[in-house]
C-alpha atoms as a printed R data frame, in Angstrom:
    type eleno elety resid chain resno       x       y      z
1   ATOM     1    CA   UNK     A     1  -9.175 113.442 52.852
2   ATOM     2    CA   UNK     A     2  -8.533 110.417 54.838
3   ATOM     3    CA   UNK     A     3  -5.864 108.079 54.014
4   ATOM     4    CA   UNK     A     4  -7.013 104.344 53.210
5   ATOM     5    CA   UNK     A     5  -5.717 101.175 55.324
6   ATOM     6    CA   UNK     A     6  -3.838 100.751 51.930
7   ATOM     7    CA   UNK     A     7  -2.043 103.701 51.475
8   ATOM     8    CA   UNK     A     8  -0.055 103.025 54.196
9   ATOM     9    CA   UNK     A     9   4.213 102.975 53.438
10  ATOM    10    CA   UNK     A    10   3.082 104.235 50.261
11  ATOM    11    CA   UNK     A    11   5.905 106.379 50.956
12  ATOM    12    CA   UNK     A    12   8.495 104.962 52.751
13  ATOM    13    CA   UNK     A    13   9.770 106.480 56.468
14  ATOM    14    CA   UNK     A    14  12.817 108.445 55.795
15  ATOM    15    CA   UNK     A    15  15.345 105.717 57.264
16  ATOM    16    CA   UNK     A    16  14.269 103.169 55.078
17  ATOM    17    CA   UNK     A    17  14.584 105.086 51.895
18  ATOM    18    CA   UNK     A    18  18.299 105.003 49.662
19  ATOM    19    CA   UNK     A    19  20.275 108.215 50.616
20  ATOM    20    CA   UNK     A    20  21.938 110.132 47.477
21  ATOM    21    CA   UNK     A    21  25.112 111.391 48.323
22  ATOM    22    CA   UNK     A    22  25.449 115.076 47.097
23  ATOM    23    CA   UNK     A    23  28.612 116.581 47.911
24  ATOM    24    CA   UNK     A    24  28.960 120.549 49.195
25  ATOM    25    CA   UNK     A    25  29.907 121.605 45.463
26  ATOM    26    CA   UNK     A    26  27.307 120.542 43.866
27  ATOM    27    CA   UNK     A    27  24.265 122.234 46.367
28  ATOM    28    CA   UNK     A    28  26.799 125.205 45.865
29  ATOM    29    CA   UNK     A    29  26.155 125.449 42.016
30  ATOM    30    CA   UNK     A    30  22.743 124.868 42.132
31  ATOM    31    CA   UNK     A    31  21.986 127.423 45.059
32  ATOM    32    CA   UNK     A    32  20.670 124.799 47.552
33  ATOM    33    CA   UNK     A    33  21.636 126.817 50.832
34  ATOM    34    CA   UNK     A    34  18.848 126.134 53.203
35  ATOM    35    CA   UNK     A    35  21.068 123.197 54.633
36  ATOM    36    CA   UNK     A    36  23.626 126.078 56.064
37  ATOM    37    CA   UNK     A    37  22.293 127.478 59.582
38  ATOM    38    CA   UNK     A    38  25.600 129.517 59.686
39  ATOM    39    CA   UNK     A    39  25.704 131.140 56.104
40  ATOM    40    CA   UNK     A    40  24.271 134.593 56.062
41  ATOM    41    CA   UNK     A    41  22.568 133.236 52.045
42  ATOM    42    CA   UNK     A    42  20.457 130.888 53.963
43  ATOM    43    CA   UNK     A    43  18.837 133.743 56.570
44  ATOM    44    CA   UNK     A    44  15.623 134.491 53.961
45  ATOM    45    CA   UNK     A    45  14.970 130.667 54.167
46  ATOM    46    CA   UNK     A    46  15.502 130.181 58.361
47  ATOM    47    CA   UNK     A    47  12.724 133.402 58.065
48  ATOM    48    CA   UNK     A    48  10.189 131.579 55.681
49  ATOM    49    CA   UNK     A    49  10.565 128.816 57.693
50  ATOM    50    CA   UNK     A    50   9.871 130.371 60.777
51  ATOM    51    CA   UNK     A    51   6.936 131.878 59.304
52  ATOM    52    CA   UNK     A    52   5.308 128.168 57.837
53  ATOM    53    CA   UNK     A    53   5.867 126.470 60.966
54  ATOM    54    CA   UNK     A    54   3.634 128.940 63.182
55  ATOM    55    CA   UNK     A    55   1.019 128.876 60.260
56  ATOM    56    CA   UNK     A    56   1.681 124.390 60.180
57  ATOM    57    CA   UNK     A    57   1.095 124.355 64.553
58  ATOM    58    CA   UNK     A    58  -1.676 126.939 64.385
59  ATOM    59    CA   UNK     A    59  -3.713 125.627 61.335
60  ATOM    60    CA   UNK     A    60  -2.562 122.318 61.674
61  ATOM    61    CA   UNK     A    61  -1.285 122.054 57.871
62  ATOM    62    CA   UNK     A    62   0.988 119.312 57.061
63  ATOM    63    CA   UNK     A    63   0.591 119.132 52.676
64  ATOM    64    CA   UNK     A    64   2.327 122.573 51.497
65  ATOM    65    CA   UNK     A    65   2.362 123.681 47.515
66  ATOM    66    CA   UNK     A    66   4.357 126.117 46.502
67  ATOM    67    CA   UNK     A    67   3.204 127.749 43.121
68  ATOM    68    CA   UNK     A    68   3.666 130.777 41.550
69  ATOM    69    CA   UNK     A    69   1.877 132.784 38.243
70  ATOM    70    CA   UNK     A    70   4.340 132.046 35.478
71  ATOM    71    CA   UNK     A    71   7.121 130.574 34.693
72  ATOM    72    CA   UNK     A    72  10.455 131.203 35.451
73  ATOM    73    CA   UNK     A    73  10.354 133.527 39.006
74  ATOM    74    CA   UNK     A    74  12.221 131.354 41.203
75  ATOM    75    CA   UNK     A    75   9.656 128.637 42.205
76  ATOM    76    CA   UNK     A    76  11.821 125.490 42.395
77  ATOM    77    CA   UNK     A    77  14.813 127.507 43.849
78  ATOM    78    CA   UNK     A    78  12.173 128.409 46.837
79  ATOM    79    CA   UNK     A    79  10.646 125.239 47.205
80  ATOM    80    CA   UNK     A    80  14.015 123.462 47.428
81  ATOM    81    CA   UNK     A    81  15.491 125.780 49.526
82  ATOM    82    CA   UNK     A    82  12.256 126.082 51.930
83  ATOM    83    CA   UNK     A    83  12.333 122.326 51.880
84  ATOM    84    CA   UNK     A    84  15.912 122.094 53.082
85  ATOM    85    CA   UNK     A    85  16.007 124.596 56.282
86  ATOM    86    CA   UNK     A    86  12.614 123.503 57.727
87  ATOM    87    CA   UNK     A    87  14.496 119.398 57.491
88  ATOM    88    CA   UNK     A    88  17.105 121.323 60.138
89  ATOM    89    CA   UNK     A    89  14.311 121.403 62.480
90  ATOM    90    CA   UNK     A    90  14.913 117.739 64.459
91  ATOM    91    CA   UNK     A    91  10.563 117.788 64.761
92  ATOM    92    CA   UNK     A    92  10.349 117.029 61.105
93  ATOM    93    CA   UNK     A    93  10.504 115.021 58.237
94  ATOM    94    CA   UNK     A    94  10.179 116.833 55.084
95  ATOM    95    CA   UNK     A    95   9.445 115.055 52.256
96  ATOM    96    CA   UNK     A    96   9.878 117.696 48.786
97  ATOM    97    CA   UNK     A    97   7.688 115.847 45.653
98  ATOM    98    CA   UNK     A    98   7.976 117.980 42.103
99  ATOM    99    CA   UNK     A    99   4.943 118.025 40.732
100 ATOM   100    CA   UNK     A   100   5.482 120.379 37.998
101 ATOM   101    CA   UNK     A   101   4.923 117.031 35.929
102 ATOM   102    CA   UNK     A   102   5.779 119.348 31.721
103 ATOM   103    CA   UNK     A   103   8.405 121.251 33.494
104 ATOM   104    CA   UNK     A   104  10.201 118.842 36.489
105 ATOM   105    CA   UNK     A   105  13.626 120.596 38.002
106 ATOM   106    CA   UNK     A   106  14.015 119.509 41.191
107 ATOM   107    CA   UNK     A   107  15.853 116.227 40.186
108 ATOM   108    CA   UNK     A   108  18.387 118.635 39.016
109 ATOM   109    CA   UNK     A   109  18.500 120.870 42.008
110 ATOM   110    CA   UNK     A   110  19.409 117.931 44.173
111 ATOM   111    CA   UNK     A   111  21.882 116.709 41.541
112 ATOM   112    CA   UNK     A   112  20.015 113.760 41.160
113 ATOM   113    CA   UNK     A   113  20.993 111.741 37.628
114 ATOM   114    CA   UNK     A   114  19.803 113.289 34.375
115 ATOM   115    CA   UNK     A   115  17.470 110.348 33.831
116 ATOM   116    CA   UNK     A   116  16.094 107.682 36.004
117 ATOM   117    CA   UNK     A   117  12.456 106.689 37.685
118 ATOM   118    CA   UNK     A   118  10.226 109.493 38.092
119 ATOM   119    CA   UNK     A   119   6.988 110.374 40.061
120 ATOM   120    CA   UNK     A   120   5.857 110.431 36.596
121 ATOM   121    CA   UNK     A   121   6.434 106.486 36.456
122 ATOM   122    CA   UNK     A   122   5.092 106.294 39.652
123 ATOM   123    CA   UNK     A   123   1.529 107.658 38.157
124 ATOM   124    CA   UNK     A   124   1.627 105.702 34.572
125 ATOM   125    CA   UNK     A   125   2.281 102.548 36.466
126 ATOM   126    CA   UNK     A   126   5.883 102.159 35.324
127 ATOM   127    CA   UNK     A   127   7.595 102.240 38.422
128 ATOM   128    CA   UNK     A   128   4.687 101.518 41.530
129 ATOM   129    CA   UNK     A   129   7.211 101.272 44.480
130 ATOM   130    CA   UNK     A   130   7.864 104.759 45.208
131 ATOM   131    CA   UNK     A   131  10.490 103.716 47.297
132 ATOM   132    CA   UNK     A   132  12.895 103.161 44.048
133 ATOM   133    CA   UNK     A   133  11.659 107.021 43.111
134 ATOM   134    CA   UNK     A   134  12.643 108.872 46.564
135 ATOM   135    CA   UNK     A   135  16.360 109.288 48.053
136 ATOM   136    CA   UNK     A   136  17.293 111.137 51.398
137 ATOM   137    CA   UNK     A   137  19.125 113.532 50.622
138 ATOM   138    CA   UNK     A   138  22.767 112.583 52.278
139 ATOM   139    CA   UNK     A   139  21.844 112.157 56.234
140 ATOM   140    CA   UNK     A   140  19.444 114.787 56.318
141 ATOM   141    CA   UNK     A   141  15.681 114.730 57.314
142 ATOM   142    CA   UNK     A   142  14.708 115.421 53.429
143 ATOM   143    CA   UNK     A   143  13.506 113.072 50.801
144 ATOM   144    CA   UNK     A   144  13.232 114.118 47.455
145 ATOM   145    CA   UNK     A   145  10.599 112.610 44.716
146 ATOM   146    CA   UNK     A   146  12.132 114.104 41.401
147 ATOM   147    CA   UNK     A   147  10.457 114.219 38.180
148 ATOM   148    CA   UNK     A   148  11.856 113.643 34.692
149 ATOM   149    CA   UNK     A   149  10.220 115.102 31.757
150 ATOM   150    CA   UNK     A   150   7.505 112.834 30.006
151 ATOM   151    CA   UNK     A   151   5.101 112.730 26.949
152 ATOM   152    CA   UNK     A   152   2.132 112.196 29.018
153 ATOM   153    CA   UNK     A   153  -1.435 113.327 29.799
154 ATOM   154    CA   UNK     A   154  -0.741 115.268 33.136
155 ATOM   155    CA   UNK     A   155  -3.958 116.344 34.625
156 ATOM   156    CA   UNK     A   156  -5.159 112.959 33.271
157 ATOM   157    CA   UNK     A   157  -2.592 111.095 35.689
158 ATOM   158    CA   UNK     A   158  -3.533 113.752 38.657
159 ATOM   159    CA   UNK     A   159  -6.725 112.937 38.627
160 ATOM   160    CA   UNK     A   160  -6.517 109.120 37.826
161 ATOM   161    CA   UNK     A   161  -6.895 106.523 40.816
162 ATOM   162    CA   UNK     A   162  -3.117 105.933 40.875
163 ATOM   163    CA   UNK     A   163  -3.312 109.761 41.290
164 ATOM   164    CA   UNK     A   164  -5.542 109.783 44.161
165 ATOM   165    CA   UNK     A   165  -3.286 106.802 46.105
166 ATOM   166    CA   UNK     A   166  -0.619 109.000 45.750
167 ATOM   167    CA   UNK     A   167  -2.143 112.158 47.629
168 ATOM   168    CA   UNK     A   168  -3.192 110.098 50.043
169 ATOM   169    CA   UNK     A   169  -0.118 108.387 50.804
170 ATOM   170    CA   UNK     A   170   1.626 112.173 51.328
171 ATOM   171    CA   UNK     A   171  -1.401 112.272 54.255
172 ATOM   172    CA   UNK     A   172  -0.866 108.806 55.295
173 ATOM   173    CA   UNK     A   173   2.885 109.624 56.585
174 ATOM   174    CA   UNK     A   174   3.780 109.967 60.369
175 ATOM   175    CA   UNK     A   175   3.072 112.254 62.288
176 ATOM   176    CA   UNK     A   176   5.813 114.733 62.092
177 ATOM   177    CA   UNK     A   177   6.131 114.777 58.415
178 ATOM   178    CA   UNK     A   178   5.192 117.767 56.188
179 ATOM   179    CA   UNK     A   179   5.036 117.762 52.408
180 ATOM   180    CA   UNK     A   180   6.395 120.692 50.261
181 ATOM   181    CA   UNK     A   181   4.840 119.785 46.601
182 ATOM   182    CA   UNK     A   182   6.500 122.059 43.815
183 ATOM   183    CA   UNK     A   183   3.343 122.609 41.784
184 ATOM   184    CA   UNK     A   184   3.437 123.907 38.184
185 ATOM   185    CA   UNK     A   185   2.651 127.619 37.598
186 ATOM   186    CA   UNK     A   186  -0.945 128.373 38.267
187 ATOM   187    CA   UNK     A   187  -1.993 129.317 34.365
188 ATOM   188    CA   UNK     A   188   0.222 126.415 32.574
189 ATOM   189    CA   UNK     A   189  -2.995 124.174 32.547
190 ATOM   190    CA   UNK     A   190  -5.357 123.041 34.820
191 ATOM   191    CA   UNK     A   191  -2.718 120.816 36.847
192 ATOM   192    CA   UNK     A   192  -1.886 122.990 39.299
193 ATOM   193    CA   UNK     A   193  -5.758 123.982 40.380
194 ATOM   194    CA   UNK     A   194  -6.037 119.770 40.356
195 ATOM   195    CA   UNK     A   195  -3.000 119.512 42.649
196 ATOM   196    CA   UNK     A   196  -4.298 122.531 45.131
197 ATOM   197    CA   UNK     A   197  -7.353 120.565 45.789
198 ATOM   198    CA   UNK     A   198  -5.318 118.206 47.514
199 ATOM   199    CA   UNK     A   199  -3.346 120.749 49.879
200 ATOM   200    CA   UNK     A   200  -3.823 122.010 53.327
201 ATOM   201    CA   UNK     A   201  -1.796 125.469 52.064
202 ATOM   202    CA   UNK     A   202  -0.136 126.980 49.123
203 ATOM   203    CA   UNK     A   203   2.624 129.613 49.257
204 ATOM   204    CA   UNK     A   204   2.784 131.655 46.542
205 ATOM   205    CA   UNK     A   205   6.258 132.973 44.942
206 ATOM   206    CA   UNK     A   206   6.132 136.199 43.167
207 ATOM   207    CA   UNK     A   207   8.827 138.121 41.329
208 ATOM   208    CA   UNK     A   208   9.821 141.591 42.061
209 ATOM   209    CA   UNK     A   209   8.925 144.021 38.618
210 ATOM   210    CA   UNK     A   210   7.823 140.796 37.129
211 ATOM   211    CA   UNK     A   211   4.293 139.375 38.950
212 ATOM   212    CA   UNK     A   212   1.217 141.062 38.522
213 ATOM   213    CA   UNK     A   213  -0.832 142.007 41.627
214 ATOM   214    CA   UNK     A   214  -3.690 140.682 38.888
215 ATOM   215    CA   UNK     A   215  -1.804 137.710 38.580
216 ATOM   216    CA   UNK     A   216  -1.292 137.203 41.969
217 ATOM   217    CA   UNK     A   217  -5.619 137.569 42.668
218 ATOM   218    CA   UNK     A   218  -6.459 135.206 40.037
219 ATOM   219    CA   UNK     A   219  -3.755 132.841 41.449
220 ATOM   220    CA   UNK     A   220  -5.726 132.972 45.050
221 ATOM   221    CA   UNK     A   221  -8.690 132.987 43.770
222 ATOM   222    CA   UNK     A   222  -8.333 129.957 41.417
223 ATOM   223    CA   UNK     A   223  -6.539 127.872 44.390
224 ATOM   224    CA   UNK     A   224  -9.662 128.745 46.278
225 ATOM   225    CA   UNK     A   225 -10.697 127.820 48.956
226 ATOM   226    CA   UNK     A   226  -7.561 125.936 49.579
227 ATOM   227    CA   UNK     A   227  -5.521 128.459 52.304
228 ATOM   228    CA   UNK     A   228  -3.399 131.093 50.756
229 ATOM   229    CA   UNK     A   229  -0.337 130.698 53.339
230 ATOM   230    CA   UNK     A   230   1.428 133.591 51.572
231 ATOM   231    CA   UNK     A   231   3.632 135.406 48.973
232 ATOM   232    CA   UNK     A   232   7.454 135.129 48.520
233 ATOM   233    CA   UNK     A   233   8.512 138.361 46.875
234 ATOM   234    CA   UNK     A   234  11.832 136.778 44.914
235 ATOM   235    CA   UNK     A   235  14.809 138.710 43.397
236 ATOM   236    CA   UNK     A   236  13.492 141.706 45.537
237 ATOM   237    CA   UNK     A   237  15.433 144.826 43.957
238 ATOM   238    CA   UNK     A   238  16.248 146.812 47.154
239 ATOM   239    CA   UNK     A   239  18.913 146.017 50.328
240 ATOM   240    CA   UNK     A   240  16.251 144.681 52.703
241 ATOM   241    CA   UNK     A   241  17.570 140.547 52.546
242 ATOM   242    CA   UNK     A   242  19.921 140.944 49.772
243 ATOM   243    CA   UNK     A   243  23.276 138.993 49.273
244 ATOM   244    CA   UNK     A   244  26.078 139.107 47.280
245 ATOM   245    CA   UNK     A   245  24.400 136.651 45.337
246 ATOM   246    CA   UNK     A   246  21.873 138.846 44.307
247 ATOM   247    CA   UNK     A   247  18.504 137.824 45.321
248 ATOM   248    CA   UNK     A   248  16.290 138.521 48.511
249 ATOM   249    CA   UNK     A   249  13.180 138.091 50.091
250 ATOM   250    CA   UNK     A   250  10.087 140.368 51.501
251 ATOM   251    CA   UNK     A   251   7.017 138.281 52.990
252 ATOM   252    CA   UNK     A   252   3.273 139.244 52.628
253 ATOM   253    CA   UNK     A   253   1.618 136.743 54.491
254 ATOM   254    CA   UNK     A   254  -1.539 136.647 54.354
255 ATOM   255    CA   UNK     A   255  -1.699 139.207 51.908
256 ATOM   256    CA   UNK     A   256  -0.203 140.851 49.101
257 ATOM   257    CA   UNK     A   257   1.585 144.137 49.761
């Protein structure tokens, strides 16, 4: 899709959006360590990132989802955390938007207020300066667009005008900008087959003894024939990435298993 004349600064460049100051205790409780380049708790996330960036220069993909079967596997905590190591690369700007519009946590990831503007407003016409929506995240190279739970007619807003400006505004950013959008899960509703039609690449986050490989076909093939980037086997029950926190990582790109 190509991005209008007019959908240009829909969202702002990262220096001229309002930085939210989160201090180190707060990313600590909510698990945000893909800032920390020395903590062993951020290595599964330096990986992944290693691992999108080859498939972003060789498939030139700059709009990322992240999605996953059902609820409740770790999505959000991957997305955010995915979102946060690859802004420690100095060629990016990563811009994180959380587009699980019935069940928005990313606002509370980032410690972001309980209430206050949404991308939600942005797409009911409350709030259209997106600009009042996003914050940097202290002085790093990540913007956040948080949601806040709303009464409103989801898939109707995704695929509304206002819905289309914003999608194109995500391609309209510089050069050097990628886009991790934390869908909902792929058999909520409809919204997150909307959303993939709108993405260069999805990655899809699986739980160990939890996801289905059935779930995890119908997923693909539902997203198709936007690119399957690959699967992110969370809370992996065995020593290979494990912390004393206790989750880890195994990869399947490309495939499953």
């Amino acid at each position: 899709m190509i991005a209008t004349k007019s959908d240009q600064g829909l969202f702002p460049p990262i220096d001229k959006i309002e930085p939210l100051d989160v201090l180190p205790e707060q990313f600590e409780d909510q698990n945000i360590v893909g800032f920390r380049n020395a903590d062993t708790r951020a290595r599964p996330f330096k990986m992944l990132r290693s691992q999108i960036v080859r498939q972003m220069e060789d498939r030139e993909i700059r709009v990322i989802g992240v999605t996953s079967a059902a609820p409740n596997v770790g999505k959000t905590f991957v997305a955010s955390n995915m979102a946060a190591a690859l802004s420690r690369i100095s060629d990016y700007d990563v811009y994180l938007v959380d587009l699980d519009l019935h069940r928005p946590a990313v606002a509370e990831r980032f410690s972001f207020e309980p209430e206050g503007w949404g991308i939600h407003d942005f797409l009911t016409g409350e709030q259209p300066d997106i600009g009042q929506i996003a914050r940097r995240i202290n002085e790093e190279r990540l913007v956040v667009v948080p949601g806040y739970k709303r009464d409103v007619a989801t898939g109707e807003l995704l695929t509304s005008a206002t819905g289309a400006r914003m999608f194109e505004g995500l391609r309209a950013l510089p050069k050097g900008s990628v886009v991790i959008v934390d869908m909902p899960p792929i058999f909520a509703d409809d919204d997150a087959v909307i959303i993939g039609q709108h993405l260069d690449g999805f990655v899809l986050i699986v739980e160990d003894g939890k996801s289905t490989r059935k779930q995890v076909q119908e997923t693909i093939r539902l997203l198709s024939p936007t690119p399957f980037m690959g699967a992110v086997l969370n809370r992996y029950r065995s020593q290979l990435f494990a912390d004393e926190y206790g989750y880890g990582f195994a990869y399947g790109y490309g495939g499953y298993y």
